[in-house]
N, C-alpha and C positions, 0 to 999 in steps of 0.2 A: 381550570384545564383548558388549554387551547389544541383543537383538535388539524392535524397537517393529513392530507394525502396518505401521507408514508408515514407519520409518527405525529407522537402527542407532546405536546409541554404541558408540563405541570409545576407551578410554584410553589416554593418551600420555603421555613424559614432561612436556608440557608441560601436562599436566588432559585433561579430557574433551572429544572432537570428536564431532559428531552430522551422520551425511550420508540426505540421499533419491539414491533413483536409483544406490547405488553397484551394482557389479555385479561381484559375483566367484564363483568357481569354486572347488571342492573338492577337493585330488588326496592323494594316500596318498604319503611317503616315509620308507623306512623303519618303518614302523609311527605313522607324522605324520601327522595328519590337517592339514592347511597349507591356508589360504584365499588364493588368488593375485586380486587386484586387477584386474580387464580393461577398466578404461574407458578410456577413449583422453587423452590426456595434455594436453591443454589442458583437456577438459572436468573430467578429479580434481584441476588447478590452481587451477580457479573453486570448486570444492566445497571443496578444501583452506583455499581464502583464507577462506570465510565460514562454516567449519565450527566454531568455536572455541562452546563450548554455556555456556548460560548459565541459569540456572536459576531460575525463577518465586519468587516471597516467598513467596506462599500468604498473607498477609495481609489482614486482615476482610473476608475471605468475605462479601456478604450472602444471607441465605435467602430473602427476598422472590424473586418470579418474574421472571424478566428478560423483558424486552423482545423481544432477540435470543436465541431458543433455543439453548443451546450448541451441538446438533447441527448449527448452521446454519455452524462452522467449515469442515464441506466446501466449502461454495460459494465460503470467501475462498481454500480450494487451487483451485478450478476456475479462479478470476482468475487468481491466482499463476502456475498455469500455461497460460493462455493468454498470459500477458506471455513469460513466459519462454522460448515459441517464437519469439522475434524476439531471444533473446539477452538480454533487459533482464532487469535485478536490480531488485524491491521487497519494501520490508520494512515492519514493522509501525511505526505512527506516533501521534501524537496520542489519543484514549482508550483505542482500541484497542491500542498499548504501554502505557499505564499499565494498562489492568485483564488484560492478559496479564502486565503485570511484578509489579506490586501482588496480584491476586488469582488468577491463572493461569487465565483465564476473562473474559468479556464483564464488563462495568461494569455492576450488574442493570438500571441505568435509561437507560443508552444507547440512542438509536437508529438509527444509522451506525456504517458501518466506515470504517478510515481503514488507507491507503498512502500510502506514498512511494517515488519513485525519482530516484536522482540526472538531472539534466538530461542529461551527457554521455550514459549511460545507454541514452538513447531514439532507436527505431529508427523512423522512422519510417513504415514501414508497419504496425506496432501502432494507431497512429493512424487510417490508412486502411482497415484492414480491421477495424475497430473496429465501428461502426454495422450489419454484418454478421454480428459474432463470435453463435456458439451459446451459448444459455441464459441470456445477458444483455442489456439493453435500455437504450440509449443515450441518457442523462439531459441532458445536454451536455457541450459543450469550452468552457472559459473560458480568453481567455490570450491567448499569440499563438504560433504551432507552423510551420513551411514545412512543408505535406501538402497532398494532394487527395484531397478528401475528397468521395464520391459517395453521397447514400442518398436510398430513398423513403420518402418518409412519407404516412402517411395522416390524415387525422383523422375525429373523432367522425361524422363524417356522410359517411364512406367517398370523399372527395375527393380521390384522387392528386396530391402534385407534387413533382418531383423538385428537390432542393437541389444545389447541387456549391459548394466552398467552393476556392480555389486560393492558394496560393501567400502563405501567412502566416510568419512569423521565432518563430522557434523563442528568445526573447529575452526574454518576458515573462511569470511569474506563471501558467504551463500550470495548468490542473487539469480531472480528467476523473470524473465521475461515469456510472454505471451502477447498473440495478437489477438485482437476484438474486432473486426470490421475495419482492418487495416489500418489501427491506430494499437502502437502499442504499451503494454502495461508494464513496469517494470515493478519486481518486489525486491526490496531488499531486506534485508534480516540487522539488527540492532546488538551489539555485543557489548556486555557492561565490563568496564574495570572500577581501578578504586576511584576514580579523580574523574572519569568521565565516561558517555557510549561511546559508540564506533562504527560507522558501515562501512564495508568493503565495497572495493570492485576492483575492475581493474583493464588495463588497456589492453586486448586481446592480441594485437599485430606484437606486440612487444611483448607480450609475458609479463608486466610488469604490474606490481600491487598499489593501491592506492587506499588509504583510508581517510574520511571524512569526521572530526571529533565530535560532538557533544557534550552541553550539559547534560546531566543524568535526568532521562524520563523517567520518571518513577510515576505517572498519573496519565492516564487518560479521558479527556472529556470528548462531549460530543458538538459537534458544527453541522451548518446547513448549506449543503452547496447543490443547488438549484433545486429546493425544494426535496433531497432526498439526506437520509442524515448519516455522518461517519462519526469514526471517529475521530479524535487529531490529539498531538502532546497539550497537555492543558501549560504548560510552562511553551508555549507557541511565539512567545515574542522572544524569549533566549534562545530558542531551536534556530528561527529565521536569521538574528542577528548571527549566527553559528555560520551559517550558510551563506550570508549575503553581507552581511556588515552593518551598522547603525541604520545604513539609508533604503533597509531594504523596502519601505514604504514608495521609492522612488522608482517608476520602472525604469525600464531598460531593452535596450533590444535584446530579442534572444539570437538573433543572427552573429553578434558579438557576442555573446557568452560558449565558455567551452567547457563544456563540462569535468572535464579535464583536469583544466586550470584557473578557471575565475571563481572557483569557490573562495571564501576566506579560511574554511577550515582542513585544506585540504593538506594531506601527507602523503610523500611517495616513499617508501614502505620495503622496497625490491622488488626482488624478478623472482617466476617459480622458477625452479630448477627444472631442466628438462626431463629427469624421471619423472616429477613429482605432476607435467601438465594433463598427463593423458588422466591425472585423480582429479582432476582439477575442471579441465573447460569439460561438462559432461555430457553435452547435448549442444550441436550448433549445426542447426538443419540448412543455415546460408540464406534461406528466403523463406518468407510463411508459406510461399506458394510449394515449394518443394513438402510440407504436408498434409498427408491424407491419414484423416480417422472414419 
């Protein structure tokens, strides 16, 4: 057992497993010193399943100053686990898996983080008590999700008025941003069909849909990016090549990529209909500064 800060690895005969949160206890037999396991058994099932560890490339590093300070890996745990009190699993996605798989560290010229979580996944009062949650600040919901959702806003010239949003389908292209320290997180949600996933989004000036394919995640293991542990797709080199192409080992400026449009797997999809956007974009407060919890 090798003991980390934030978590442990333990080897098995099947390789290396890597857990947070395990909890065990020390007792003497025989002159043994024996570590007994005490979490309760559904919860070292979920840990078991997406424990299998996977280990960073370490590949071209760059020294330039990044954008996102690495020390700023705490606040994607603080997300992490705020999700994860409502039960739901997210793992690292989009640049944010590539420059954790590629360089074990932020991409130096990103400016976003990026999650995912499978659709079934979502509980939804994550959702509802969202625009409330501590230390983060609620950028919008795009999509379409069934929640009620209550919050007040304020704006620039200290104007109260209260929003409430009801009773939307949880069926469409979810994606939920927040800010942290004025770097923001975006989540997006994972939709399975027969032949592959799916994440939506979509270009907000235009109405217009977009989806991103995949191979099918069926597995999650866990990675180490800078010394705290997530989760990530354990099929991580089909996901990347999904998103970037063979060369995604190669960087690239992020000043030339548009998210848009340089994906390799990307599909435009249509436009909502204008009944259908007021179900649609559900929250777009315009600036983090605009609110106050």
């Amino acid at each position: 057992m090798k003991v980390f800060d934030n978590f442990i690895q333990i080897l098995f005969d099947d390789g290396i497993r890597a857990f947070r949160n395990l909890k065990y206890r020390t007792i003497v037999m025989d002159d043994l010193q024996l570590q007994i396991v005490v979490n309760d058994k559904v919860e070292l099932d979920k840990m078991w399943r997406n424990s299998r560890f996977i280990n960073c490339l370490n590949l071209n590093v760059s020294t330039a100053r990044r954008v996102i300070p690495e020390s700023y890996v705490v606040n994607l745990a603080k997300f992490r686990d705020y999700v994860e009190q409502y039960n739901s699993t997210i793992f690292l996605f989009g640049g944010t898996l590539l420059g954790w798989y590629r360089e074990c560290s932020f991409i130096h010229d990103t400016t976003d983080v990026d999650f995912t979580m499978k659709i079934e996944d979502l509980n939804d009062n994550l959702l509802a008590n969202l625009p409330n949650a501590t230390g983060m600040s609620l950028y919008w919901m795009l999509g379409r999700v069934m929640v009620n959702v209550h919050v007040i806003y304020v704006n620039l010239n200290a104007n109260f008025m209260e929003l409430s949003f009801n009773h939307f389908r949880k069926n469409d292209s979810l994606e939920i941003s927040v800010y942290m320290q004025n770097i923001k997180i975006d989540l997006f949600f994972l939709y399975r069909d027969t032949s592959y996933d799916w994440v939506g989004g979509m270009v907000v000036p235009k109405k217009e849909k977009l989806r991103w394919f995949y191979p099918h995640v069926d597995e999650l293991c866990s990675g180490n990016l800078l010394g705290i542990l997530f989760n990530v797709p354990c099929n991580v080199d089909d996901v990347l090549k999904a998103d970037y192409g063979s060369n995604w080992r190669v960087p690239h400026s992020s000043s030339t990529f548009q998210w848009d449009r340089s994906h390799k797997n990307i599909h435009r999809v249509g436009f909502w209909k204008a009944e259908e956007w007021e179900q649609v974009k559900l929250n777009n407060f315009g600036s983090v500064e605009d609110i106050v919890f």
